[in-house]
N, CA, C and O of each residue as an XYZ file, in Angstrom:
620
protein
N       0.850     -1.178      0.000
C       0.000      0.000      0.000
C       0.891      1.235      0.000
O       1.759      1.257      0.872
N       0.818      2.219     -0.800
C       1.539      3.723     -0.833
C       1.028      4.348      0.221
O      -0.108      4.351      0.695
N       2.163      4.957      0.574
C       1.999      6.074      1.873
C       2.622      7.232      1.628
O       3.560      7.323      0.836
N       2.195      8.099      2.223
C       2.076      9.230      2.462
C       2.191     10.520      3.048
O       1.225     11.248      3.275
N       3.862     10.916      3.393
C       4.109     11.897      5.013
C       2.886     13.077      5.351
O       2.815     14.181      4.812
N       2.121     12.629      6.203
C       1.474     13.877      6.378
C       2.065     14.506      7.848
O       1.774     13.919      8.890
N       2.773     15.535      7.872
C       3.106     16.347      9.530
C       1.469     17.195     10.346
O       0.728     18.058      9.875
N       1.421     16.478     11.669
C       0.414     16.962     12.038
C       1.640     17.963     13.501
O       2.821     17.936     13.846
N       0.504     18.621     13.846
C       0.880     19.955     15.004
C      -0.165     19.993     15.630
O      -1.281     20.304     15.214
N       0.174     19.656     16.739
C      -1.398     19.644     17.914
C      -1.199     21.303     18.317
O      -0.242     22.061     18.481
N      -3.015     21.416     18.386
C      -3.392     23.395     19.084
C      -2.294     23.138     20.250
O      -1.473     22.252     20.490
N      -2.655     24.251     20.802
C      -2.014     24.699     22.034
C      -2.969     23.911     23.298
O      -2.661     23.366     24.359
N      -3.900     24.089     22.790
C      -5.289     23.470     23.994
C      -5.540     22.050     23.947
O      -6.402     21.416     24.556
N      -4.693     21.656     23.161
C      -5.081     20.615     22.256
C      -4.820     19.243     23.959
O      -4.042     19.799     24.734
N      -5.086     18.393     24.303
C      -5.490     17.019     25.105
C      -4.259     16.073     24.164
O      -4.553     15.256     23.292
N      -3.031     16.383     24.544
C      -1.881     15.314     23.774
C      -2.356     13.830     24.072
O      -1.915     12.973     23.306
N      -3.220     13.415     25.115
C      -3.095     11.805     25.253
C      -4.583     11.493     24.359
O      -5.296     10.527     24.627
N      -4.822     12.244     23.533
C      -5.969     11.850     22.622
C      -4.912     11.442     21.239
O      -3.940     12.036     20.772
N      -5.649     10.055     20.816
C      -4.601      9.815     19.933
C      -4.913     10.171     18.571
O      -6.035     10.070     18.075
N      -3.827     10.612     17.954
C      -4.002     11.116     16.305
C      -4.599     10.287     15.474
O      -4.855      9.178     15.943
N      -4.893     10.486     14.400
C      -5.347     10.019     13.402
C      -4.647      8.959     13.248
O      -3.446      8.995     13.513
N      -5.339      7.632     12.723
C      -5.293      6.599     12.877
C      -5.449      5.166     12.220
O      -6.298      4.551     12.866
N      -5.041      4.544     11.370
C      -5.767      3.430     10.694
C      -5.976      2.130     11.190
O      -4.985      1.406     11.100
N      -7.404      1.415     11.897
C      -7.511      1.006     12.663
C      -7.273     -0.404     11.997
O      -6.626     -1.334     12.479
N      -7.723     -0.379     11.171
C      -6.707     -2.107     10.428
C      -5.319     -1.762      9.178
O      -4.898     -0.777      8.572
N      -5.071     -2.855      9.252
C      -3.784     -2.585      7.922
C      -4.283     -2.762      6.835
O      -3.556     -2.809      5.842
N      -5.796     -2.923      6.726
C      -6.333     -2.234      4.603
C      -7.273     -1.092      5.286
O      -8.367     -1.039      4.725
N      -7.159     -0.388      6.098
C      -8.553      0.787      6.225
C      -8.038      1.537      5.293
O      -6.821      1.649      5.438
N      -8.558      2.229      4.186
C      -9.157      3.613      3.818
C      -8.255      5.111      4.552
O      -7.262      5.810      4.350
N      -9.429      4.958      5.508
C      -9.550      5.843      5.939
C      -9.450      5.749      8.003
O      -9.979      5.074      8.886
N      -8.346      6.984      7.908
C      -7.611      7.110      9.398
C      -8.812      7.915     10.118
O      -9.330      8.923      9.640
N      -9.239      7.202     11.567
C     -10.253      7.706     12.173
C      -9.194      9.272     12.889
O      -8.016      9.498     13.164
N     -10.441      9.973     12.920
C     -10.052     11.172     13.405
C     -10.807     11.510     15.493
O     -11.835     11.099     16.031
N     -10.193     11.986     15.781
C     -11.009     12.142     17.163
C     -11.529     13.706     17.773
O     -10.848     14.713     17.575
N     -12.527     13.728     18.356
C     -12.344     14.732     18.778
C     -11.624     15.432     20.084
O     -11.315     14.734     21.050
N     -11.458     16.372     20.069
C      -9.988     16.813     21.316
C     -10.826     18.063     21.161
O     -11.044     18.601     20.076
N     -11.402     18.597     22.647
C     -12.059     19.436     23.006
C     -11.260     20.531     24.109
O     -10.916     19.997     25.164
N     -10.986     21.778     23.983
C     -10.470     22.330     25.188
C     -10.790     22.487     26.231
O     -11.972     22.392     26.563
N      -9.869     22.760     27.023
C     -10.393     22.205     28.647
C     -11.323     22.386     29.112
O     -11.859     21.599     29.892
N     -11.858     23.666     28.704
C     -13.372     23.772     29.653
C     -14.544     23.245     28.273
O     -15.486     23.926     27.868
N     -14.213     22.117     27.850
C     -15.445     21.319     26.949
C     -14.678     20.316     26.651
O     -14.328     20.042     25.503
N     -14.287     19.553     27.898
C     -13.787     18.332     28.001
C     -14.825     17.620     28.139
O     -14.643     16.579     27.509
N     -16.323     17.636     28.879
C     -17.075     16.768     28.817
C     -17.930     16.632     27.587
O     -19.002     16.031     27.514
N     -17.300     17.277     26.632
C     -17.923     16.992     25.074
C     -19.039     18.273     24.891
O     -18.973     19.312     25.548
N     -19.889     18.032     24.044
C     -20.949     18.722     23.400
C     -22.020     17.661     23.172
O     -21.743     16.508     22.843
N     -23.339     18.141     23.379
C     -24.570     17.475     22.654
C     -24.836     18.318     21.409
O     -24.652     19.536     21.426
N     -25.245     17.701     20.390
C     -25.705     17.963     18.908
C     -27.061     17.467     19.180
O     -27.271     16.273     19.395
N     -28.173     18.539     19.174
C     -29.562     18.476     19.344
C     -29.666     17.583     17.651
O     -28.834     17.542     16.745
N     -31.370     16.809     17.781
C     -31.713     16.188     16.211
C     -31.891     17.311     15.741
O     -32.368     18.345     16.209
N     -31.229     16.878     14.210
C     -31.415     18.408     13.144
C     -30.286     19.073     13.398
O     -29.714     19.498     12.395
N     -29.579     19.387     14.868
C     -28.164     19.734     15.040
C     -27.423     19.554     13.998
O     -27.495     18.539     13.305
N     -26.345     20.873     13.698
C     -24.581     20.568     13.803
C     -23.781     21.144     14.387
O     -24.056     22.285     14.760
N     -22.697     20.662     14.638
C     -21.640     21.765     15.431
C     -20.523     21.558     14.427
O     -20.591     20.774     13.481
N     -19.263     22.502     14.781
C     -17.654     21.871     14.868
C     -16.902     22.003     15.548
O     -16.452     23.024     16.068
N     -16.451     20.154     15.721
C     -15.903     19.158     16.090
C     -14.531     19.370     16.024
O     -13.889     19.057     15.021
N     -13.822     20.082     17.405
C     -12.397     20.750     17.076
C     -11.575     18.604     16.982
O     -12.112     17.585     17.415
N     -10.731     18.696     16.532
C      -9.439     17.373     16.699
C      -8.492     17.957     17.318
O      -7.629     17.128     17.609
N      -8.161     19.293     17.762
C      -6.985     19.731     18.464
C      -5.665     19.548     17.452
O      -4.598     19.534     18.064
N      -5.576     19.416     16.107
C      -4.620     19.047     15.508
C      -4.455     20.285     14.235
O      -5.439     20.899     13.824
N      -3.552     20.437     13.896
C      -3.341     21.302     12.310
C      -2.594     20.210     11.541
O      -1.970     19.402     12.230
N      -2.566     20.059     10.108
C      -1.874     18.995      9.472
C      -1.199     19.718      7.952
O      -1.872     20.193      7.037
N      -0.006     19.647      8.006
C       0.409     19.599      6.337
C       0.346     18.627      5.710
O       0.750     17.522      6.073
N      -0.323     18.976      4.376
C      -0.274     17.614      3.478
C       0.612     18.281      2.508
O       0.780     19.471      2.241
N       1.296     16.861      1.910
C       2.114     17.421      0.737
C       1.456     18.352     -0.756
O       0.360     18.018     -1.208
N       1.923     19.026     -1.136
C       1.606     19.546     -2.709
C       1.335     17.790     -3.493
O       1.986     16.745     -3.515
N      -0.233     18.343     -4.154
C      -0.123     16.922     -4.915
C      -1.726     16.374     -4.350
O      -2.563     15.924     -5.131
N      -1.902     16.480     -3.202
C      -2.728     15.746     -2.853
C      -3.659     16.275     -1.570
O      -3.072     16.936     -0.713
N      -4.959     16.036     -1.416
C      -5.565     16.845     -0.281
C      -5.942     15.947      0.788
O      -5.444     14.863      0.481
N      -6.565     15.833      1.888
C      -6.990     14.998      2.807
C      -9.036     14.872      2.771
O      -9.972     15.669      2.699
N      -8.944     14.112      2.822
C     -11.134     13.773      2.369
C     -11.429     14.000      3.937
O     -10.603     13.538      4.725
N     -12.545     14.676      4.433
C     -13.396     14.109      6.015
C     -14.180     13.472      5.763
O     -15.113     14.209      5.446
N     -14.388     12.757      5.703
C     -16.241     11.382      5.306
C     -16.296     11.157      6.695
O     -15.351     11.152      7.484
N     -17.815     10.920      6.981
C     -18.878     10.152      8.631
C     -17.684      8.958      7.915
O     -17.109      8.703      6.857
N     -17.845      8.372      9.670
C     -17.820      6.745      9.766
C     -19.337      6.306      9.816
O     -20.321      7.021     10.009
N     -19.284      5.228      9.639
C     -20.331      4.428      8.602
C     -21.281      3.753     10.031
O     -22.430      3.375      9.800
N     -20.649      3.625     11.656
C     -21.394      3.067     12.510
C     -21.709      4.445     13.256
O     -22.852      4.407     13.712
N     -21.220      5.344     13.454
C     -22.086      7.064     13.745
C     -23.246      6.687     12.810
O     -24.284      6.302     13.348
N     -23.192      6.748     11.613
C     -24.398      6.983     10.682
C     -25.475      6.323     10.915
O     -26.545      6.805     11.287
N     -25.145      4.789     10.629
C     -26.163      3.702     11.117
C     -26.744      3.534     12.608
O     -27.830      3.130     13.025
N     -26.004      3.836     13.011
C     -26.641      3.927     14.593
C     -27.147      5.119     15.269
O     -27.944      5.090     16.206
N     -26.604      6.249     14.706
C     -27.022      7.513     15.500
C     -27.584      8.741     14.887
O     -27.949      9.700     15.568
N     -27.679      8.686     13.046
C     -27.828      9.744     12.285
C     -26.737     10.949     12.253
O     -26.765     12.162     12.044
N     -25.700      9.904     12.591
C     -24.547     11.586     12.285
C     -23.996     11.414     10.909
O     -23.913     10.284     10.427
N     -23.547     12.664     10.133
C     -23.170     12.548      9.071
C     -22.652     14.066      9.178
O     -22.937     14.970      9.963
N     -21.711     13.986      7.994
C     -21.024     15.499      7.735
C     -21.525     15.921      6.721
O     -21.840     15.130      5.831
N     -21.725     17.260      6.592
C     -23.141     17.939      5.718
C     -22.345     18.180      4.359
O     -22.889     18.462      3.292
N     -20.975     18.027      4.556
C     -20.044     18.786      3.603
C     -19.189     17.630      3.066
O     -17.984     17.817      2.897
N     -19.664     16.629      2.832
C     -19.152     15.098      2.350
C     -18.824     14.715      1.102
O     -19.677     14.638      0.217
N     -17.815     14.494      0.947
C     -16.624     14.492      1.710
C     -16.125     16.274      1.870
O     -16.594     17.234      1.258
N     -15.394     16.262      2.565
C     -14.974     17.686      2.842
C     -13.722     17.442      2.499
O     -13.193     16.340      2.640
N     -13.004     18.733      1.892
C     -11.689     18.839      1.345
C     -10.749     19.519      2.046
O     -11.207     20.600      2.417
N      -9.593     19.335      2.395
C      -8.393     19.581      3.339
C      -7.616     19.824      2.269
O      -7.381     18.866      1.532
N      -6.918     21.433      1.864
C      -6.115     21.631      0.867
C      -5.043     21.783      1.282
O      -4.935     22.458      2.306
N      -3.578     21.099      0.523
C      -2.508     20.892      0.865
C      -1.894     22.639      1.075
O      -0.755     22.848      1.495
N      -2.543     23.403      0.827
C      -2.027     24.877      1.400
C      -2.874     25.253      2.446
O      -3.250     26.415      2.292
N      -3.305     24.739      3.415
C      -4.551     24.934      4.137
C      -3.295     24.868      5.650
O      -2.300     24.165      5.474
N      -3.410     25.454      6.738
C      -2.798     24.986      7.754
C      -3.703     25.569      9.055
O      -3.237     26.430      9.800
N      -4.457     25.249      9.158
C      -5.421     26.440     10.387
C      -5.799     24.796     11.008
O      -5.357     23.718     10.610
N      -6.835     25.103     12.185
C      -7.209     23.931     12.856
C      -7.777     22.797     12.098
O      -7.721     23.105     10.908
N      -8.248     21.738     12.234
C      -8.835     20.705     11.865
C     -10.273     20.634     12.458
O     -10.547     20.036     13.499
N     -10.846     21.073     11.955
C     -12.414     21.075     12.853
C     -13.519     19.841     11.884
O     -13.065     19.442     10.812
N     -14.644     19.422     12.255
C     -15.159     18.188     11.417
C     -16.742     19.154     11.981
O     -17.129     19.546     13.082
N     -17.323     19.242     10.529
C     -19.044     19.685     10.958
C     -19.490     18.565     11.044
O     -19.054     17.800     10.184
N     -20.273     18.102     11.821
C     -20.863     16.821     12.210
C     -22.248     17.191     12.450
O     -22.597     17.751     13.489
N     -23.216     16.820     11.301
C     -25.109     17.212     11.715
C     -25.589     15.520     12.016
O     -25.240     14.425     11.575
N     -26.578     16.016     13.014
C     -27.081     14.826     14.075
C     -28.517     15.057     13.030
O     -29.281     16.017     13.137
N     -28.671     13.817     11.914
C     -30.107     13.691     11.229
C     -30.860     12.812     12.096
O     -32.057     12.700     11.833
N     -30.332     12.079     13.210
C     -31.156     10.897     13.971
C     -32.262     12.052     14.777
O     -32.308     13.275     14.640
N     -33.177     11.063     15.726
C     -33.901     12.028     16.284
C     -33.973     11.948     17.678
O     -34.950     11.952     18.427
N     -32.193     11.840     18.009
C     -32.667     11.976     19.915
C     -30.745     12.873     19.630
O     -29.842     12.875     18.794
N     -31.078     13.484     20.965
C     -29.696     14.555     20.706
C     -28.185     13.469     20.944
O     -28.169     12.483     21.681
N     -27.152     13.912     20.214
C     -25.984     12.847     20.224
C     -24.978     13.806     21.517
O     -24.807     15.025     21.490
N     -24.554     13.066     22.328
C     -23.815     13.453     23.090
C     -21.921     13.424     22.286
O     -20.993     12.644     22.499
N     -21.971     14.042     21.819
C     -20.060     13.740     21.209
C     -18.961     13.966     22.294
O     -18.637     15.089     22.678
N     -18.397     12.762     22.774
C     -17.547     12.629     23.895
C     -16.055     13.362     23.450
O     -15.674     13.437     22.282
N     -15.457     13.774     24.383
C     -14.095     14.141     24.431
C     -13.482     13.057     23.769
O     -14.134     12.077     24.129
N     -12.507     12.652     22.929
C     -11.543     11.770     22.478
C     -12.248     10.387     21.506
O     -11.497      9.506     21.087
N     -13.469     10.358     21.286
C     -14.570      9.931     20.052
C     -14.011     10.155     19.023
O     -13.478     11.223     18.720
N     -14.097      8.724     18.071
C     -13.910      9.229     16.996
C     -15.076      9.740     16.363
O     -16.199      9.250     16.251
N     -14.563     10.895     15.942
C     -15.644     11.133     15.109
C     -15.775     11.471     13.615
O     -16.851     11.860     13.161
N     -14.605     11.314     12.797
C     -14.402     11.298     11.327
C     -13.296     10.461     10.813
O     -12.387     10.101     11.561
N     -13.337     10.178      9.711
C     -12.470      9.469      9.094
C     -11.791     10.590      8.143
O     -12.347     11.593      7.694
N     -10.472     10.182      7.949
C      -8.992     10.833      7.032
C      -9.143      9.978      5.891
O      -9.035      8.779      6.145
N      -9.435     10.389      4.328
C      -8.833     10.156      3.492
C      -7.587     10.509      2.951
O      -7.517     11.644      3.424
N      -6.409     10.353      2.217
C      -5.266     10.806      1.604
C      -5.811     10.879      0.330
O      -6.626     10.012      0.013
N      -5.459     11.913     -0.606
C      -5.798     11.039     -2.411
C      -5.125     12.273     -2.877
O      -5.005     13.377     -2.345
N      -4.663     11.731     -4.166
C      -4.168     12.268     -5.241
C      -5.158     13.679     -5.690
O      -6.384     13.658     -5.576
N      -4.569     14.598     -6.088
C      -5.290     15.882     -6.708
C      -4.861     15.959     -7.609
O      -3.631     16.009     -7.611
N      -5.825     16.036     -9.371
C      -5.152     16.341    -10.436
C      -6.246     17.448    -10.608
O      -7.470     17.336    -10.530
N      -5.237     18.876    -10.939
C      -6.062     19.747    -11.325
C      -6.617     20.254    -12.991
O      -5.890     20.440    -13.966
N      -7.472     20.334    -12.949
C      -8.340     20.389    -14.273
C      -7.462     22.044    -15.106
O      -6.762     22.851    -14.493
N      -7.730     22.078    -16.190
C      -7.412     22.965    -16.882
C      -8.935     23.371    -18.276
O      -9.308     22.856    -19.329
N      -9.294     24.372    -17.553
C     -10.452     24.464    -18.325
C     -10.815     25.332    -19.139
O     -10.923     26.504    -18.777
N     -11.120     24.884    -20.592
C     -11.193     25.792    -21.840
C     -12.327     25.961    -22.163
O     -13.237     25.153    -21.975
N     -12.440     27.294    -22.818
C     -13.794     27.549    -23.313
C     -13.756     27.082    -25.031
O     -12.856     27.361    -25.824
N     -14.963     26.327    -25.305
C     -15.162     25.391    -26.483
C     -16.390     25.469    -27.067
O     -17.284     24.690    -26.738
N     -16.550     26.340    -27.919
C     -17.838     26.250    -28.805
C     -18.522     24.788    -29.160
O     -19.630     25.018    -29.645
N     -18.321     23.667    -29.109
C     -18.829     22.869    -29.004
C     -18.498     21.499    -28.155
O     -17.533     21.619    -27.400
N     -18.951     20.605    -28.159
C     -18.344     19.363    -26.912
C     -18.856     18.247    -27.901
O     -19.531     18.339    -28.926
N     -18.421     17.383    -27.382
C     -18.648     15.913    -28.229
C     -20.330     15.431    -27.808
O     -21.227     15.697    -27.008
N     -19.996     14.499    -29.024
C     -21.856     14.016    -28.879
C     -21.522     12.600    -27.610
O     -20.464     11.971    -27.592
N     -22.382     12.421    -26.908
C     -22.080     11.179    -26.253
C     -24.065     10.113    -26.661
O     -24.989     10.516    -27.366
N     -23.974      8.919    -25.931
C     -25.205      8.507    -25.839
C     -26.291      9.459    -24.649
O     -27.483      9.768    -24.646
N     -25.455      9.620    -23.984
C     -26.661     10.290    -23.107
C     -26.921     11.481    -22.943
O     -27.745     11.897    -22.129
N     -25.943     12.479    -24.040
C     -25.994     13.756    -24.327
C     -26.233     14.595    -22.945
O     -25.424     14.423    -22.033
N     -27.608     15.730    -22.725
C     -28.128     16.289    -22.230
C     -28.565     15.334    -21.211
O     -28.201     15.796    -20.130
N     -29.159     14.248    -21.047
C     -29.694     13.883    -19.750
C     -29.378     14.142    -18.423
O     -28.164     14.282    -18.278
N     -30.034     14.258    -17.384
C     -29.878     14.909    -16.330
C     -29.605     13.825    -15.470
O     -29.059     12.779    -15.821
N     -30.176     14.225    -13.823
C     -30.581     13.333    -12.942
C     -31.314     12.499    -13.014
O     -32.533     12.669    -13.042
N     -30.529     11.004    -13.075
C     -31.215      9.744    -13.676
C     -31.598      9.438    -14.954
O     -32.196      8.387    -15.185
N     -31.352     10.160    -15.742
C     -31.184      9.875    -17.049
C     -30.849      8.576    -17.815
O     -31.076      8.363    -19.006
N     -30.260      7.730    -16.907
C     -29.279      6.437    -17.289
C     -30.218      5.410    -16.936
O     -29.963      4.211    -17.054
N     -31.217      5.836    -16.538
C     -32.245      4.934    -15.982
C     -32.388      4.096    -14.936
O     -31.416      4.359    -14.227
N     -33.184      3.012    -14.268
C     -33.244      2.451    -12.662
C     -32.314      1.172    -13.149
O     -32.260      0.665    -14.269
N     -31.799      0.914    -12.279
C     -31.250     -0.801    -12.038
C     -32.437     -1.538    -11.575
O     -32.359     -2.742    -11.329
């Protein structure tokens, strides 16, 4: 599997025995992220239903030129509690260096308590190729031309 140096820098407020980002097996995806709350919101936050907040990690991260970092929900928040990130995947730009915060909206319908040191997002790594975009009096014909949303029809 290719890897990837990413340098992280914990806040100043930041809870050092909360552990960094993480890949919890040797094929995950994606490195769980936690939340790291400052001291006086160490006992976490509730996210009312319909809620969102953001979800400090106490961390700043450089990623290399080349490539950005993804935030995606983990998949047992979702199924079990209605949390999801409104901004999915969310993009971490390799010139970006400010805190690491995760918006996390509670769609379930009883309020989510988000604990101090929870994971609560997953880290993608991926490649960035940037587009170069021309203006073109015309575009190619394809089969599905103009069709919109669902156009391709049901399975």
């Amino acid at each position: 599997m290719h890897s990837v140096a990413i340098k992280v820098s914990w806040l100043d407020d930041a809870d050092r025995d909360v552990a960094l980002p993480f890949y919890e097996s040797d094929r995950a995806a994606g490195a769980d992220v936690r939340a790291n709350f400052a001291p006086e919101l160490r006992d976490g936050i509730m996210i009312e239903a319909g809620g969102r907040a953001l979800v400090p990690t106490g961390i700043r991260v450089e990623i290399p030129m080349g490539y950005e970092v993804q935030v995606r929900p983990r998949s047992g928040l979702a199924l079990k509690h209605g949390l999801t990130l409104p901004n999915t995947p969310g993009t971490i730009d390799s010139d970006y260096r400010g805190p690491l915060g995760v918006i996390v909206l509670n769609t379930g319908a009883e309020p989510f308590h988000v604990t101090h040191g929870m994971r609560i997002a997953q880290l993608i790594v991926a490649p960035v190729v940037q587009g170069n975009f021309l203006v073109s009096e015309e575009l190619s014909n394809t089969k599905r031309g103009e069709g919109g949303f669902g156009s391709t029809g049901v399975s």
